[in-house]
C-alpha positions in Angstrom: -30.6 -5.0 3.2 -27.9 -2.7 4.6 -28.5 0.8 2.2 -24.6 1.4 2.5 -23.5 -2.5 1.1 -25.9 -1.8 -1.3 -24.7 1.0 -2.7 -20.8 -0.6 -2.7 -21.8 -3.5 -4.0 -23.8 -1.9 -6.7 -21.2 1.2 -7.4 -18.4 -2.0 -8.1 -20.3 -3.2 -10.4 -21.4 -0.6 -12.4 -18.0 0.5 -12.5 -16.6 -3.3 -14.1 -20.2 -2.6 -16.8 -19.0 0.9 -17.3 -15.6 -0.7 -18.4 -17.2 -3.2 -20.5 -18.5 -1.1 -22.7 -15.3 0.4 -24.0 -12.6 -2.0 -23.3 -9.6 0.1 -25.3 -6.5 -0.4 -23.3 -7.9 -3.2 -21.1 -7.9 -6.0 -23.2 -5.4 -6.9 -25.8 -7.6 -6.5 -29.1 -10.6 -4.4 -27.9 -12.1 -5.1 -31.5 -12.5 -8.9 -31.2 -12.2 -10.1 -27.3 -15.6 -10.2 -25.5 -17.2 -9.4 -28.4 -19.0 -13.1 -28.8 -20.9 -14.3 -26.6 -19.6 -16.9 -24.2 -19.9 -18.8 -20.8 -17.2 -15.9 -18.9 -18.0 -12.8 -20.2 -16.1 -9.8 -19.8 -17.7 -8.9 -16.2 -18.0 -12.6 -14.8 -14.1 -12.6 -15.7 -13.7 -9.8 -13.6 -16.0 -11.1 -10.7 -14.4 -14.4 -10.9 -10.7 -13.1 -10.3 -12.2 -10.6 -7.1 -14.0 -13.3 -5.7 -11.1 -16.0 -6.0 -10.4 -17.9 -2.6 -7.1 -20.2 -1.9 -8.7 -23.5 -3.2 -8.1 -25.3 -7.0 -9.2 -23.4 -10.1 -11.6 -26.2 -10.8 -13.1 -25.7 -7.8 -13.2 -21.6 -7.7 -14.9 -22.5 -11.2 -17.6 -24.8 -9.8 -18.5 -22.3 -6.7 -18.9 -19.1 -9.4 -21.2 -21.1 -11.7 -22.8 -22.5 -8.6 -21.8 -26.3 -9.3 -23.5 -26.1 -12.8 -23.4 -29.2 -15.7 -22.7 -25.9 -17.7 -19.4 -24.7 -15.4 -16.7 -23.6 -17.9 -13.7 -25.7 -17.8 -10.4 -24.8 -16.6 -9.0 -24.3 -20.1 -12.0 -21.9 -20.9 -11.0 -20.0 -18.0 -7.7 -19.4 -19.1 -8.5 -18.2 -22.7 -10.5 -15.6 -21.2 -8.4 -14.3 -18.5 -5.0 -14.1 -21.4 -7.3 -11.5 -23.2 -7.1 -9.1 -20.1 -4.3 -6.6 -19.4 -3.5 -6.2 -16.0 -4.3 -2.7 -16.8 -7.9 -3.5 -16.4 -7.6 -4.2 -12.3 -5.3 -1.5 -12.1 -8.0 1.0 -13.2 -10.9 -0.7 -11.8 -8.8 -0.3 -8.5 -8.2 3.3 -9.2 -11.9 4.1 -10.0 -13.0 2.2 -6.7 -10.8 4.3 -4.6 -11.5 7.1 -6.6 -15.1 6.8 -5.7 -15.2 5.4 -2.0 -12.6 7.0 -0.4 -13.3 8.4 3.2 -12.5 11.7 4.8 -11.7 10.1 8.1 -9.4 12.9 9.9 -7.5 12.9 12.9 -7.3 16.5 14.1 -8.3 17.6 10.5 -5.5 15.4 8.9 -6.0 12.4 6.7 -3.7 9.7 8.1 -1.8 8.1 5.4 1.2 5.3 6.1 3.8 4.3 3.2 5.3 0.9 3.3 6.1 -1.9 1.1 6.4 -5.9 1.4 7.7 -8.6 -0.7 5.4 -10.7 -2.3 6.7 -14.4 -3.4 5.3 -15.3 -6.9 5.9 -19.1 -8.3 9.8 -19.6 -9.1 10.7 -19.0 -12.7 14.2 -18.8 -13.5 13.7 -17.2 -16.5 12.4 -13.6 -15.6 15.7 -12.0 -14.1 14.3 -8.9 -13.1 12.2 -10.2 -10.1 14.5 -13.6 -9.1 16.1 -13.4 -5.6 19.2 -15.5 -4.9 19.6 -16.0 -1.7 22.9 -17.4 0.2 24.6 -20.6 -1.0 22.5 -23.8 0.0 19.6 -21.8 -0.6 17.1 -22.2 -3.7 16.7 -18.9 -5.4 13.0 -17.6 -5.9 10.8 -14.9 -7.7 9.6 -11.7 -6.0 7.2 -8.6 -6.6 7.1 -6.0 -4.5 4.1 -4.3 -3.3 4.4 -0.4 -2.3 1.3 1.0 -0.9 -0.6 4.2 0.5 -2.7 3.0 3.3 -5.0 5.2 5.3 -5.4 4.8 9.1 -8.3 5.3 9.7 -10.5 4.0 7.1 -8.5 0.8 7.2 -8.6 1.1 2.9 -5.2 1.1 -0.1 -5.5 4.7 -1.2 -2.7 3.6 -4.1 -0.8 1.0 -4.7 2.7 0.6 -7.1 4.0 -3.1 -7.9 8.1 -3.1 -9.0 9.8 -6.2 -9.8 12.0 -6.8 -6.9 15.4 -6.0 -8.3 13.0 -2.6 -9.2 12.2 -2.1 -6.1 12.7 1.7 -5.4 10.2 2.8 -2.6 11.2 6.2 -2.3 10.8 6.5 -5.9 7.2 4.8 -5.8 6.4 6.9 -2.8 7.1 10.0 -4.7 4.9 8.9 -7.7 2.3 8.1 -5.2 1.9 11.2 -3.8 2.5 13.7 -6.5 -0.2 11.9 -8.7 -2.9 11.7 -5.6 -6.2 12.9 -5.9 -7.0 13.6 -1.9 -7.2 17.6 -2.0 -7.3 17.9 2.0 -4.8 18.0 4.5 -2.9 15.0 5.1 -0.2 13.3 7.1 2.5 10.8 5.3 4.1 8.7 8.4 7.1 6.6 7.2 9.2 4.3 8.6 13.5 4.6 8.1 13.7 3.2 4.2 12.0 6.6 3.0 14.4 9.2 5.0 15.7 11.3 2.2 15.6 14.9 1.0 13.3 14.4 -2.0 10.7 12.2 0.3 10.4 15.1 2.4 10.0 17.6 -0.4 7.3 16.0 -2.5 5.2 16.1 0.5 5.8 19.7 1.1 5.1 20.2 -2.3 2.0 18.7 -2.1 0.9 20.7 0.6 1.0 17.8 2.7 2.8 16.9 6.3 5.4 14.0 6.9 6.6 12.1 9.7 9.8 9.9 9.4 11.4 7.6 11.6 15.2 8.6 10.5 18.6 6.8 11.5 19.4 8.2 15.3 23.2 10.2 15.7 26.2 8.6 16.6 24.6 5.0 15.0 24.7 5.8 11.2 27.0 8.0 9.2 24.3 8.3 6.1 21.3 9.9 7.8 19.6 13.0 7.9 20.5 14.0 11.0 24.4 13.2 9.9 26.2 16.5 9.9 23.6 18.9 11.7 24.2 20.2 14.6 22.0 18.5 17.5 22.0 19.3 21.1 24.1 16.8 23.2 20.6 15.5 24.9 19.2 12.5 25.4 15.5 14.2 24.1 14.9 17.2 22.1 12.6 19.1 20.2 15.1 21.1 17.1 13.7 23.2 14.4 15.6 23.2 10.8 15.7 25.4 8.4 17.7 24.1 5.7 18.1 25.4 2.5 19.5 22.9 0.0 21.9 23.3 -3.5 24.1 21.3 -5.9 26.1 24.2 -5.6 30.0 24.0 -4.9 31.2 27.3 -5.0 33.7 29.0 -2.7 30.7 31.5 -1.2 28.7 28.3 -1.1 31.4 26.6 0.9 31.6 29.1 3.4 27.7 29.1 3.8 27.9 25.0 4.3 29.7 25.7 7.4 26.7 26.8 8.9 25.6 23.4 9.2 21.8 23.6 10.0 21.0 26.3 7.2 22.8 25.1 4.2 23.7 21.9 3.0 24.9 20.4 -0.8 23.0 18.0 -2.6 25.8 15.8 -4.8 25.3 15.3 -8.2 24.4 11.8 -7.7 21.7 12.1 -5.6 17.9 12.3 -6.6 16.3 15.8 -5.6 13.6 16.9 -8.1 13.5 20.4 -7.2 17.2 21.4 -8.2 18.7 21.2 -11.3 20.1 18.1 -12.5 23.8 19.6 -13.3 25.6 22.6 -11.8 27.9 24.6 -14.0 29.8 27.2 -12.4 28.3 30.0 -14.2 25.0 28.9 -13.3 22.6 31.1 -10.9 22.7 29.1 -7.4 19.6 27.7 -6.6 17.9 27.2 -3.2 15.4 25.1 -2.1 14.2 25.7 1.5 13.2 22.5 3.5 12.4 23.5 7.4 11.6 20.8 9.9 11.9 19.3 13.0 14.0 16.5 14.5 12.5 15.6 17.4 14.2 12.7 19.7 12.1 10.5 22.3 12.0 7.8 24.5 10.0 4.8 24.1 10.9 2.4 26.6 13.0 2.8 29.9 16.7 2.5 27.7 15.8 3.2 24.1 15.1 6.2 21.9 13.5 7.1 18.1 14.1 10.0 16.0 11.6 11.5 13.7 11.4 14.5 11.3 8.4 16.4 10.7 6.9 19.6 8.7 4.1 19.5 11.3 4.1 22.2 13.9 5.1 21.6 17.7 2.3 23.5 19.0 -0.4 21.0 17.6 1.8 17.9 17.6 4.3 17.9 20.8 6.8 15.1 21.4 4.2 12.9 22.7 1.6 13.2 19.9 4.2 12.6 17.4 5.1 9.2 19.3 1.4 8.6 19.3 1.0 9.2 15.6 3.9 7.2 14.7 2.7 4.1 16.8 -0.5 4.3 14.4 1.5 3.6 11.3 1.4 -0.1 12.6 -1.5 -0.5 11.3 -0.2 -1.0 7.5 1.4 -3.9 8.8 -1.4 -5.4 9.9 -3.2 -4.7 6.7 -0.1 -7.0 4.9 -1.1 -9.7 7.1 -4.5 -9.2 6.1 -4.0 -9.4 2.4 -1.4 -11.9 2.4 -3.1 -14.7 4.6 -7.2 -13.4 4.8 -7.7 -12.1 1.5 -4.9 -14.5 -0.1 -2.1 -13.4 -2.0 0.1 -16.3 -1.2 -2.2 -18.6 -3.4 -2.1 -17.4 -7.2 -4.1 -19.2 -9.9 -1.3 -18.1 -12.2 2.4 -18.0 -13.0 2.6 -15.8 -15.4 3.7 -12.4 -14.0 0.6 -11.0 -16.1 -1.9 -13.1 -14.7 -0.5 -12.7 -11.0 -0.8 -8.9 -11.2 -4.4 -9.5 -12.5 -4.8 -11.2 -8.8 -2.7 -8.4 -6.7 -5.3 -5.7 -7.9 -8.2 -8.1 -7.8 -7.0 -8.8 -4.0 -6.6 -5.1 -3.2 -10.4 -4.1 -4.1 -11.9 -6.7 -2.9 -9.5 -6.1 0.6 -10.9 -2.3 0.1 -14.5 -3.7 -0.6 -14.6 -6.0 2.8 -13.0 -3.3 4.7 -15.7 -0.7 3.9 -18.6 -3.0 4.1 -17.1 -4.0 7.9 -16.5 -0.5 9.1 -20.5 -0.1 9.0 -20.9 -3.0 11.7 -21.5 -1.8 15.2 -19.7 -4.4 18.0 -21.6 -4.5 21.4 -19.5 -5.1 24.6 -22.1 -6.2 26.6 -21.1 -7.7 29.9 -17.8 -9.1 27.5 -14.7 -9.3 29.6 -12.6 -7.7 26.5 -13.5 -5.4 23.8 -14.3 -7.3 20.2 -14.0 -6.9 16.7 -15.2 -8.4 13.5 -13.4 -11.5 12.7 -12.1 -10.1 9.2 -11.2 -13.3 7.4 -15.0 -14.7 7.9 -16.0 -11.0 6.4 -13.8 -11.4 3.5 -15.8 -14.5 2.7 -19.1 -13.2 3.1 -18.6 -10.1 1.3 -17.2 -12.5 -1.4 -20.6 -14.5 -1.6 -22.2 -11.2 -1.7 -20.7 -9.9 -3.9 -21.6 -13.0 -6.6 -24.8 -12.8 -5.5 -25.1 -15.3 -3.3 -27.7 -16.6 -0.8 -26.9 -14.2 2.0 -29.2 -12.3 4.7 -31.1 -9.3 3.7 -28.9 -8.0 6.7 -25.1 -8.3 6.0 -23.9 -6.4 8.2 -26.0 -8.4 11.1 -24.4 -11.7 9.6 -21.0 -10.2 9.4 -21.6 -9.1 13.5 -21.8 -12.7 14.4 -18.3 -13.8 13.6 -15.8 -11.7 16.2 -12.5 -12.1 17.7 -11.4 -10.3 21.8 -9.4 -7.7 22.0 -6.5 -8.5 24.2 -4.4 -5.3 24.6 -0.6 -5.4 24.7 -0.3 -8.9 23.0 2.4 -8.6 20.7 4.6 -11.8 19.0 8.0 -11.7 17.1 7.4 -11.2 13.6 7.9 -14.0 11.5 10.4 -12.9 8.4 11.0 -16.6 7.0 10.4 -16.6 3.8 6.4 -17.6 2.7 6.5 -20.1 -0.4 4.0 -18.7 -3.2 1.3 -21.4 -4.1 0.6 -21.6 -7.9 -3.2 -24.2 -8.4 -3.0 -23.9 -12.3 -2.6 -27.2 -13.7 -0.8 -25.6 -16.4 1.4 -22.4 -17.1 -1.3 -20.2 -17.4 
């Protein structure tokens, strides 16, 4: 067998014993649940929900006991999972990452992409927070909403924050995301247009990192960054910024705001974490300085983007900024992934509990199939296109491995078989119709 699957599939599972053996603050009474022996223990629970496919809880039941007279029933599933916060895949997540995360670099830089994506739960009327009305004739529906760190080029969730969807402040998640991360190295945030703001921009300073942001183009939107500065009357440039930013109003202050691309005032009402709150005119002013570039470029024959960056142009020209940019789709692409491969459109649960239980569960096991695949080497051979693994029959294998199943010695061998071509330049309209969220429980879980 493969060394490397080995050591994944053997490092997951010592980290779900490792949490068995003090389950404070991952189950709700740490004295009594698990403590009796009984057919789904504390770590089968746990391999159970990682494991879980789109099919009927009844059957998911029947495949992890192997089609046993002794299967545990349905009911008996569901006592057992109500003892588990949703705390316990959150950490087991964390400690995953924490302990498989790859140094992948592009140039030196980790590539990391922020995004977020609705996830449709089971309609319950009830729970304001996360129900969506839509317009009139329209039935209204529950949403969570799923804010990630990605990176590039290991294909793997770095960190993930779920909101309600009436809580759904990305730049706020984003923030939290990044000051609390544990990569130490260099590292490149790209971002699409609903993170352009200020405070994005100086957390990831702060961090020592880099940025890239798509922002709102001039003369479009009256609300962006690049509102108020003063921008060369070009069709493409390349402008450094040095901006130093206040909640100051004063008259010396107002004088210095005329100088539109050195100062500029941060109202009251807007979140910046690295000036005081309030403003009393007898305060000290405060500065904070934010330099950048706004960079402008064409991407087809009649149509332009605008970015902003903290990286420098001599390393990262126009052209390798468009480049880098055009690699954020690949968070995209991971959303598909884990919405249709790995399966969060098919919960086992309606509970909002018991369906974050099944977000995190989804997110390791998409992190476990990714790095298990990133070991298998394609040949072209005398192949007309390029392939690559087929990554929703890898999910499933490295869900049978994972129980234990009857698979190869080699998986990675087994995992080579299944592939999909390559076709560059194919590219569909994406499909935003709204995906209805499949509950299987035969019962409010």
């Amino acid at each position: 067998m493969n060394k490397k699957s080995l050591e994944l599939k053997n490092l997951l599972l010592s980290i779900i014993n490792k949490q068995k053996q003090d389950l404070t603050g991952l189950v709700s009474n740490p004295n009594v649940d698990f403590s009796r022996n009984r057919k789904i223990p504390y770590e089968k629970m746990i391999l159970s929900l990682l494991t879980m496919e789109g099919t009927t809880l009844t059957n998911e039941l029947l495949r992890l006991f192997g089609c046993d007279a002794s299967t545990a029933t349905s009911s008996a599933f569901v006592q057992q999972r109500k003892k588990i916060l949703p705390l316990a895949f959150e950490k087991l997540f964390h400690d995953f990452v924490s302990q498989t995360s790859k140094k992948d670099n592009y140039k030196s830089y980790r590539l990391l992409a922020v995004d977020g994506s609705d996830i449709q739960i089971p309609t319950n009327l009830k729970d304001i927070d996360s129900l969506f009305i839509p317009k009139e004739g329209v039935k209204p529906y529950n949403l969570l909403h799923l804010n990630v760190l990605y990176n590039l080029l290991a294909h793997t969730y770095e960190d993930v924050i779920v909101f309600k969807r009436k809580d759904a402040f990305e730049k706020k998640a984003l923030t939290e995301m990044v000051d609390r991360s544990i990569i130490d190295d260099k590292a490149i945030v790209i971002m699409d247009r609903g993170y352009e703001s200020y405070n994005v921009m100086a957390h990831v300073q702060e961090k020592g990192w880099f940025y890239l942001i798509r922002v709102k183009d001039f003369g479009k939107y009256k609300t962006g960054i690049v509102d108020g500065l003063e921008l060369p009357n070009e069709e493409e440039f390349d402008e450094y910024i040095d901006l130093n930013l206040t909640r100051k109003q004063t008259n010396e202050m107002k004088n210095l705001f005329q100088m539109k691309n050195k100062y500029r005032r941060i109202p009251h009402n807007r979140t910046f974490d690295y000036l005081p709150s309030t403003s009393k005119k007898s305060d000290e002013t405060v500065l904070y300085n934010l330099p950048f570039r706004i960079v402008r470029f064409p991407i087809s024959e009649n149509s332009y983007e605008v970015v902003v960056t903290n990286l420098n142009s001599d390393d990262f020209p126009p052209e390798e900024l468009k480049k880098l940019y055009g690699m954020r789709w690949g968070i995209e692409t991971s959303f598909r992934d884990l919405k249709y491969t790995v399966g969060l459109l098919h919960f086992h649960a309606k509970k909002v509990e018991y369906i974050l239980q099944e977000i995190f569960a989804g997110l390791i096991m998409y992190n476990f199939s990714e790095l298990i695949t990133s070991h298998v080497v394609i040949e072209k051979g005398n192949r007309k296109y390029s392939y690559k693994v087929n990554f929703s029959v890898s999910v499933h294998i490295c869900r049978e491995f994972l129980l234990g199943k009857n698979i190869p010695p080699d998986i990675e061998i087994l995992i080579a078989r299944y592939v999909t071509p390559i076709r560059p330049g194919r590219s569909r309209p994406r499909d935003m119709k709204v995906k209805q969220a499949i509950s299987f429980m035969y019962r409010v879980a």
